[in-house]
N, C-alpha and C positions, 0 to 999 in steps of 0.2 A: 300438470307442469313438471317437468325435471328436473329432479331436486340437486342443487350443487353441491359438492361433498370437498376431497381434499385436491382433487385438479378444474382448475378454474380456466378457463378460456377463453376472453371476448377480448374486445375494444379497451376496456377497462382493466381486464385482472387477470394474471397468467401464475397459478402456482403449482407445486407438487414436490410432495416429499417422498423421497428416495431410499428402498433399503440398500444397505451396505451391504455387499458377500465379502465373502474371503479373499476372492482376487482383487478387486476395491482396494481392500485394505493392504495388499502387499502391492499396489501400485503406487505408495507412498501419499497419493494424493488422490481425493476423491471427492464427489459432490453431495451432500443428502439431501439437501432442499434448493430452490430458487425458484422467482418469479418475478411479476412488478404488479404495483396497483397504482389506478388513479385515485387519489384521495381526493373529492370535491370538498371545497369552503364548507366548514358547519357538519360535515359527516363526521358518523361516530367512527372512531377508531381502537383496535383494530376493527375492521368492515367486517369480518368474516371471522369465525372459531378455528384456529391452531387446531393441531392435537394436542393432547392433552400435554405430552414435554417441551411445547413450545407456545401454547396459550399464554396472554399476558395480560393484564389490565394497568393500567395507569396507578391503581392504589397498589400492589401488589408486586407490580414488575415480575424479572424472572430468571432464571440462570440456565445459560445452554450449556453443554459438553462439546460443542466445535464454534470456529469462529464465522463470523459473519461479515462481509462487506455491503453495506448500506449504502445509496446513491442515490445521492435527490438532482435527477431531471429538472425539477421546478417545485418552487414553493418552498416552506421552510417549516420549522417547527424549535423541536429541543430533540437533546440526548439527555440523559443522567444515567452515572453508575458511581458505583461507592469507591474507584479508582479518580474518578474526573469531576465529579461533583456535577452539578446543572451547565450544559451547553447550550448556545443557540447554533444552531444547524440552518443551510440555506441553500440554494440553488449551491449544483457545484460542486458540495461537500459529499466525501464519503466517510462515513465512520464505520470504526472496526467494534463489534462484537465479540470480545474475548470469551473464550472459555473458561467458567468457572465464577465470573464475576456476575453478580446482579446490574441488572440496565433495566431502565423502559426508556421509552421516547413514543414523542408522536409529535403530529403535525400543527400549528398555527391552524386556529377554527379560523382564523381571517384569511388563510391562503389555501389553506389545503396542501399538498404536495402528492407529486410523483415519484415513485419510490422505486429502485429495483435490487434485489437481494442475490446474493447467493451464498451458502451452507457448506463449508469445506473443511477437510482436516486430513489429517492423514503423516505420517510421519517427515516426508520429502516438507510438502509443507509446515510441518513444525520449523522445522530447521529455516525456510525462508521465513520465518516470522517472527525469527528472533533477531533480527535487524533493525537497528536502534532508532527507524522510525516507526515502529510498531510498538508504543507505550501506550500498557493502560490508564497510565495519568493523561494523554492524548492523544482519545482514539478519534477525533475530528483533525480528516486527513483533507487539505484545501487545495484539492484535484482542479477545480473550475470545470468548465463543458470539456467532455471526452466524448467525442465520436467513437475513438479508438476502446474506451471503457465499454459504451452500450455497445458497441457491436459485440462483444465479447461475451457480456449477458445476453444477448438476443442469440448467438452463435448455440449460448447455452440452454435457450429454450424451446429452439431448433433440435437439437440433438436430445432431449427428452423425450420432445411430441414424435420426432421419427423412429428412436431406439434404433437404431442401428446397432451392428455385432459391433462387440467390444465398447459399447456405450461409455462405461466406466474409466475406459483410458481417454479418452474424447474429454470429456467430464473435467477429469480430472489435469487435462494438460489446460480447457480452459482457468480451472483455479491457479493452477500456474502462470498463466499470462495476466489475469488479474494484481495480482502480486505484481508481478514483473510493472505492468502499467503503472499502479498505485507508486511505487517506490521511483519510476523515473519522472512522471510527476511529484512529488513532492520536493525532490531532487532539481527539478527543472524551476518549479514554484521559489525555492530558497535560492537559485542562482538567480532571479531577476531582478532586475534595479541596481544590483551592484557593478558597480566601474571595473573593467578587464584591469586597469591598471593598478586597482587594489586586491586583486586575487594575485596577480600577478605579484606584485610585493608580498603579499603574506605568502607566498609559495618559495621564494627567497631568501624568507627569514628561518622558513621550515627547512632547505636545503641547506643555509649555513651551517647548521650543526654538524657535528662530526660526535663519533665514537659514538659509544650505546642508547645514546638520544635520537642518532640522527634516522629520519623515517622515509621509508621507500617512499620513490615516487609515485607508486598506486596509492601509497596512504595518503597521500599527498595531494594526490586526486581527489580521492573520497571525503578529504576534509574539507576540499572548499566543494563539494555536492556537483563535477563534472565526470564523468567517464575517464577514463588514463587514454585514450585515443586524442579525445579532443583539450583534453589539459594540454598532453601535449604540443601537438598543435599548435593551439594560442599561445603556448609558453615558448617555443621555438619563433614562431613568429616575431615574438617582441623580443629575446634577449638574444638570437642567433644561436644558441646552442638545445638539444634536447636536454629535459631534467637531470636525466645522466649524467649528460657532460658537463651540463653546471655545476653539478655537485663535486664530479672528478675535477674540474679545474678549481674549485675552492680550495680541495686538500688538497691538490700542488702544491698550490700557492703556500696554504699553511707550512706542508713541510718542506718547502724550501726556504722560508722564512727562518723556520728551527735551525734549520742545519746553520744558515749563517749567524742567527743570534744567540743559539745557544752553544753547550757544550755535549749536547746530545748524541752519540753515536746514530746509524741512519738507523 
């Protein structure tokens, strides 16, 4: 029989861990592991031996040096790490793997789950990571079903089994769409349920201001969790002017208000 070692391939389990070169690394972003497994009901977890820096048991846990994106397909289980304390995780959810902190997780022996991983770091991605939905007091990010997500991992485990030239830049623009998805999801997740016409007020209250307070309309954006394209948009839509111009006709207004009630030169 053929003994399985650190690349797994079937129906069930796809993993392999990746050396990093030089070029890797000065690609700002890069890959060193991913996979997926099925976990059945009642199976022990992890199914298979890490290497030895990323072996983990449930009494013991473990700390990596890059971060990780977790993605349960189906099934559900926990997270813990000494940032977030005990999670329950489920279909849907992806959690982030920081670097440097201690985590275990596994899966409900009543469900099992579907898991799919991937291992990235790299300086480019540093800097996308420090975007303040990326906390390690909450790294359970509530994505729901992404086609758009697994294809991205599947993209990435395509481009392992083939190696093709320049592997590493592939790899590693996949970790960057990763990212990219995770933060327009949750983005997308935090603007549902809420009424246009109370974003719309609170983006209002944000343009009233004037002088050292008052905040671009991309901040403006970003705080109620839409793109600056489509803020705009719906904000045009319902008050007839773009952000801009809302705001520029406010101070008009204010300083012509001055001019006639005070003694203020202009």
């Amino acid at each position: 029989m053929k003994r399985r070692n650190q690349s797994e391939s079937d129906k069930n389990a796809f993993f392999r861990y990746l050396p990093v070169n030089a070029d890797a690394l000065a690609w700002g972003a890069y890959v060193s592991s991913a996979g997926f497994t099925v976990v059945p009901p009642g199976a022990p977890y992890p199914p298979y031996r890490h290497p030895a820096d990323h072996h983990f048991t449930w009494q013991k846990g473990r700390i990596l040096s890059a971060f990780q994106f977790v993605y349960l397909e189906q099934g559900g289980g926990v997270f813990e790490s000494h940032e977030s304390g005990r999670v329950l995780v489920g279909s849907g959810d992806l959690f982030v793997v920081f670097p440097g902190i201690w985590h275990r997780y596994r899966p409900d022996p009543e469900t099992g789950w579907i898991e799919y991983w991937l291992e990235f770091d790299g300086d480019y991605v540093r800097r996308l990571m420090k975007d303040n939905a990326f906390e390690p007091s909450r790294p359970v990010l509530k994505v729901g079903y992404s086609s758009e997500l697994l294809h991205v991992y599947r993209s990435a485990f395509d481009i392992i089994r083939g190696e093709p030239p320049h592997s590493h830049c592939l790899l590693g623009a996949t970790a960057v769409q990763a990212v990219a998805l995770a933060l327009s999801a949750v983005r997308r997740k935090r603007f549902e349920g809420r009424p246009i016409e109370e974003i719309i007020r609170e983006a209002k209250d944000l343009l009233s201001r004037t002088g050292q307070d008052a905040p671009r309309p991309e901040e403006i954006a970003d705080h109620v969790h839409l793109s600056y394209t489509t803020f705009r948009r719906i904000f045009k839509s319902y008050t007839g002017f773009s952000p801009g111009q809302y705001h520029l006709q406010l101070v008009m207004k204010q300083s012509c208000d001055m001019l006639r009630n005070t003694a203020k030169p202009i």
